[in-house]
C-alpha positions in Angstrom: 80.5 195.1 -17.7 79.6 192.1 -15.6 81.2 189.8 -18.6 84.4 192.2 -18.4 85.0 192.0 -14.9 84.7 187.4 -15.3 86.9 187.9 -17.7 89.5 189.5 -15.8 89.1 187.5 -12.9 89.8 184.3 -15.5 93.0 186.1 -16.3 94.8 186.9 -13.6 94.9 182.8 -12.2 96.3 182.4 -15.5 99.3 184.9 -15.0 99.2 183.9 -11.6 100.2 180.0 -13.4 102.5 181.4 -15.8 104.4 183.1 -13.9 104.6 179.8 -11.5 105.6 177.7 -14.3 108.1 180.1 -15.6 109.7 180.4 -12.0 109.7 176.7 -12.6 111.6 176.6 -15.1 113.5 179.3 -14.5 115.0 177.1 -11.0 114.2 173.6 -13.6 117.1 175.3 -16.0 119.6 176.3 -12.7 120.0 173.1 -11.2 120.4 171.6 -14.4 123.1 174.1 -14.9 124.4 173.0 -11.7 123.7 169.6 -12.0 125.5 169.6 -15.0 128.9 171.2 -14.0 129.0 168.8 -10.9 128.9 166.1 -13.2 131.9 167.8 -15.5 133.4 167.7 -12.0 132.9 164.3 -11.2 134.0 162.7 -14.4 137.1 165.2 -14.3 138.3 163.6 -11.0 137.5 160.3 -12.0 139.4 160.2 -14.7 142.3 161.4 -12.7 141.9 159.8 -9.7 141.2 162.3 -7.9 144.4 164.4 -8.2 143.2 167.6 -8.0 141.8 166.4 -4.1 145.4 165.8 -3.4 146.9 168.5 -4.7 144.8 170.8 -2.4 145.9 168.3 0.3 149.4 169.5 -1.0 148.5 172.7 -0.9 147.1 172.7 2.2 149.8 171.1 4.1 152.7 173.7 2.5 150.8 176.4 4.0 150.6 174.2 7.6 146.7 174.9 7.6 147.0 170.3 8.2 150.1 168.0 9.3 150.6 164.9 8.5 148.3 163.5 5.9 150.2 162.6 2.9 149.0 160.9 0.1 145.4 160.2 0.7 145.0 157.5 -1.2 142.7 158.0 -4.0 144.9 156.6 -6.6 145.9 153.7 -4.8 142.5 152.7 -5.3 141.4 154.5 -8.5 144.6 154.4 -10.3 144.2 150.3 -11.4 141.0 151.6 -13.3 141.8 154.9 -14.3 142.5 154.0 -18.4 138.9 152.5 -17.9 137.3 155.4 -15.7 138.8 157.4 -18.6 137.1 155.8 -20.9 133.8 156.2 -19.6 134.0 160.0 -19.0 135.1 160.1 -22.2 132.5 158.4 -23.6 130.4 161.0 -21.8 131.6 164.0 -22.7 131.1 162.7 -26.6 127.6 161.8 -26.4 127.1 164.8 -24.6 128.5 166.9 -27.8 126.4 164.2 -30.4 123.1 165.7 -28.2 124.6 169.0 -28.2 124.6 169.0 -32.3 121.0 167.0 -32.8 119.1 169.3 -31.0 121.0 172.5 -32.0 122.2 173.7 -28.2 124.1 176.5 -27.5 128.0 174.6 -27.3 130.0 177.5 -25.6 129.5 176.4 -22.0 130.0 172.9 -23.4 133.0 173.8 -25.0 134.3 175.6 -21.2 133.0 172.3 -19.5 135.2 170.2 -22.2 137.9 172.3 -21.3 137.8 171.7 -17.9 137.3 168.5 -17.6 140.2 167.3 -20.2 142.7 169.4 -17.5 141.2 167.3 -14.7 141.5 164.1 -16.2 144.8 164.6 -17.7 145.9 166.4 -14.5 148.5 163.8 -13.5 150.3 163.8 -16.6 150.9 168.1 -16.8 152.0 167.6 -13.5 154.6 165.0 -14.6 155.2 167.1 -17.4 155.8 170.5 -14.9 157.9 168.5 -13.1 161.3 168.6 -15.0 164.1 171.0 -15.2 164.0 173.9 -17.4 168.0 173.4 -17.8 170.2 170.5 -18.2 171.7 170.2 -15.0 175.7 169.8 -14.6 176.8 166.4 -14.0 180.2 167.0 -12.7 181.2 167.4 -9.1 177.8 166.5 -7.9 177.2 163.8 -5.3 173.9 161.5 -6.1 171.8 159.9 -3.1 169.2 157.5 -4.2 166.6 157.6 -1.4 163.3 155.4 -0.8 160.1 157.5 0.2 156.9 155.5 1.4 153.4 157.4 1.4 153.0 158.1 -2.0 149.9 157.1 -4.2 150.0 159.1 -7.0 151.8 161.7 -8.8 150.1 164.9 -6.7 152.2 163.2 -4.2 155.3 162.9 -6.0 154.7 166.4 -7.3 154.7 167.5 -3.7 157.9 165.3 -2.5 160.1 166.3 -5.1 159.4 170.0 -4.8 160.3 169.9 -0.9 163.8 167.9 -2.3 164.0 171.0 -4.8 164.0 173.7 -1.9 166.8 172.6 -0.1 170.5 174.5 -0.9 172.7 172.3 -2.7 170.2 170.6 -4.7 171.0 169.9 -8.4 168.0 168.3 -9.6 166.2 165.5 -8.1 163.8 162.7 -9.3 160.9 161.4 -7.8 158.9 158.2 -8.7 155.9 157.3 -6.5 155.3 153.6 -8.0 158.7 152.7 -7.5 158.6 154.7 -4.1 162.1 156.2 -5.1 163.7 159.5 -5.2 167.5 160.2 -6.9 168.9 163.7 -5.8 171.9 165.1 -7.3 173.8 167.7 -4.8 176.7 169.5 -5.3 179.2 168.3 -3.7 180.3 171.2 -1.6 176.9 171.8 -0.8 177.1 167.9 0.7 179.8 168.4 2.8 177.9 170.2 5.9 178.0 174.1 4.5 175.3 175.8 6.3 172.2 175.8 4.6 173.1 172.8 2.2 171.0 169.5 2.0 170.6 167.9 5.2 169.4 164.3 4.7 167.9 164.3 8.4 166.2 167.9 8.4 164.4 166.7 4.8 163.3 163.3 6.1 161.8 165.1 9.4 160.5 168.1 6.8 158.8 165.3 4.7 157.5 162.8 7.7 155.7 166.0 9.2 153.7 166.1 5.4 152.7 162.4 5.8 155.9 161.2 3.8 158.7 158.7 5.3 162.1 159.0 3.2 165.3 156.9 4.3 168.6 156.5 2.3 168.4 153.2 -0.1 170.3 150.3 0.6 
């Protein structure tokens, strides 16, 4: 009886321990988890230059929670290296699916993080590609108005400028090109000649200056 009762007491520090370490691990395996998606993050945004920050800033503004920001600037400084970030994260994300197959992990919440961060990184360009008419747009009667914008960095920004040029009555198409700094509007003409609620040069440029954007006809 007196062996029993040792033997019991011997037992329970060592459920007391396994039940630590499994708690260990248990938190070990979450902030891996956590770790890990923060990293999909991370490459995502690199690899973009950080357009998805600059959309919300877009965002944001339209809904006047902020005033005035504009482009903040990211890609100005990311966008030199972004074919280079790009290659890095992508470099990444490979080895990550070569360890994936050598130790026989589970690959569907690779697969979701894969997905993710190919929509972040190529963020830029499905915007550019979003951008364009559904329709091709009549070329006759329409007066054209070649404009320069200053503020933008990258193409969240000329995302956001061309869809405030696409609100206004009047308004044909419009193109928008934030290396050049540019923007080419096409508005009908008798929606150019003062008709009430038609394209109003000066009430756009205010509308875009209070968004962080300066926009003056071209000389």
């Amino acid at each position: 009886e007196q062996q029993t009762k040792l033997k019991r007491m011997g037992e329970k520090p060592s459920a007391q321990k396994r039940a630590t370490a499994s708690k260990t691990n248990h938190e070990g395996s979450q902030f891996q988890r956590s770790f890990t998606w923060f990293q999909v993050f991370v490459a995502g945004l690199l690899g973009s230059s950080c357009c998805l920050l600059q959309l919300i800033v877009n965002v944001l503004t339209t809904l006047n929670v902020i005033h005035g920001i504009g482009c903040t600037g990211f890609n100005k400084t990311l966008g030199p290296v972004r074919p280079h970030l790009r290659a890095a994260t992508g470099l990444w994300m490979g080895v990550s699916w070569y360890l994936a197959f050598k130790r026989g992990l589970p690959k569907r919440s690779l697969l979701f993080q894969t997905v993710i961060f190919l929509v972040l990184t190529f963020l830029p360009e499905i915007l550019l590609m979003s951008g364009g008419p559904a329709l091709a747009p009549p070329t006759d009667n329409v007066e054209v108005l070649k404009l320069k914008v200053d503020g933008m960095g990258c193409e969240a920004c000329q995302t956001h400028v061309k869809g405030v040029l696409d609100q206004w009555g009047g308004v044909v198409e419009s193109a928008v090109n934030f290396e050049t700094g540019t923007a080419e509007v096409r508005v009908a003409r008798q929606w150019a000649e003062g008709k009430p609620g038609a394209f109003d040069l000066k009430a756009v440029a205010k509308r875009l200056e209070e968004d962080g954007y300066y926009m003056e006809p071209e000389l």
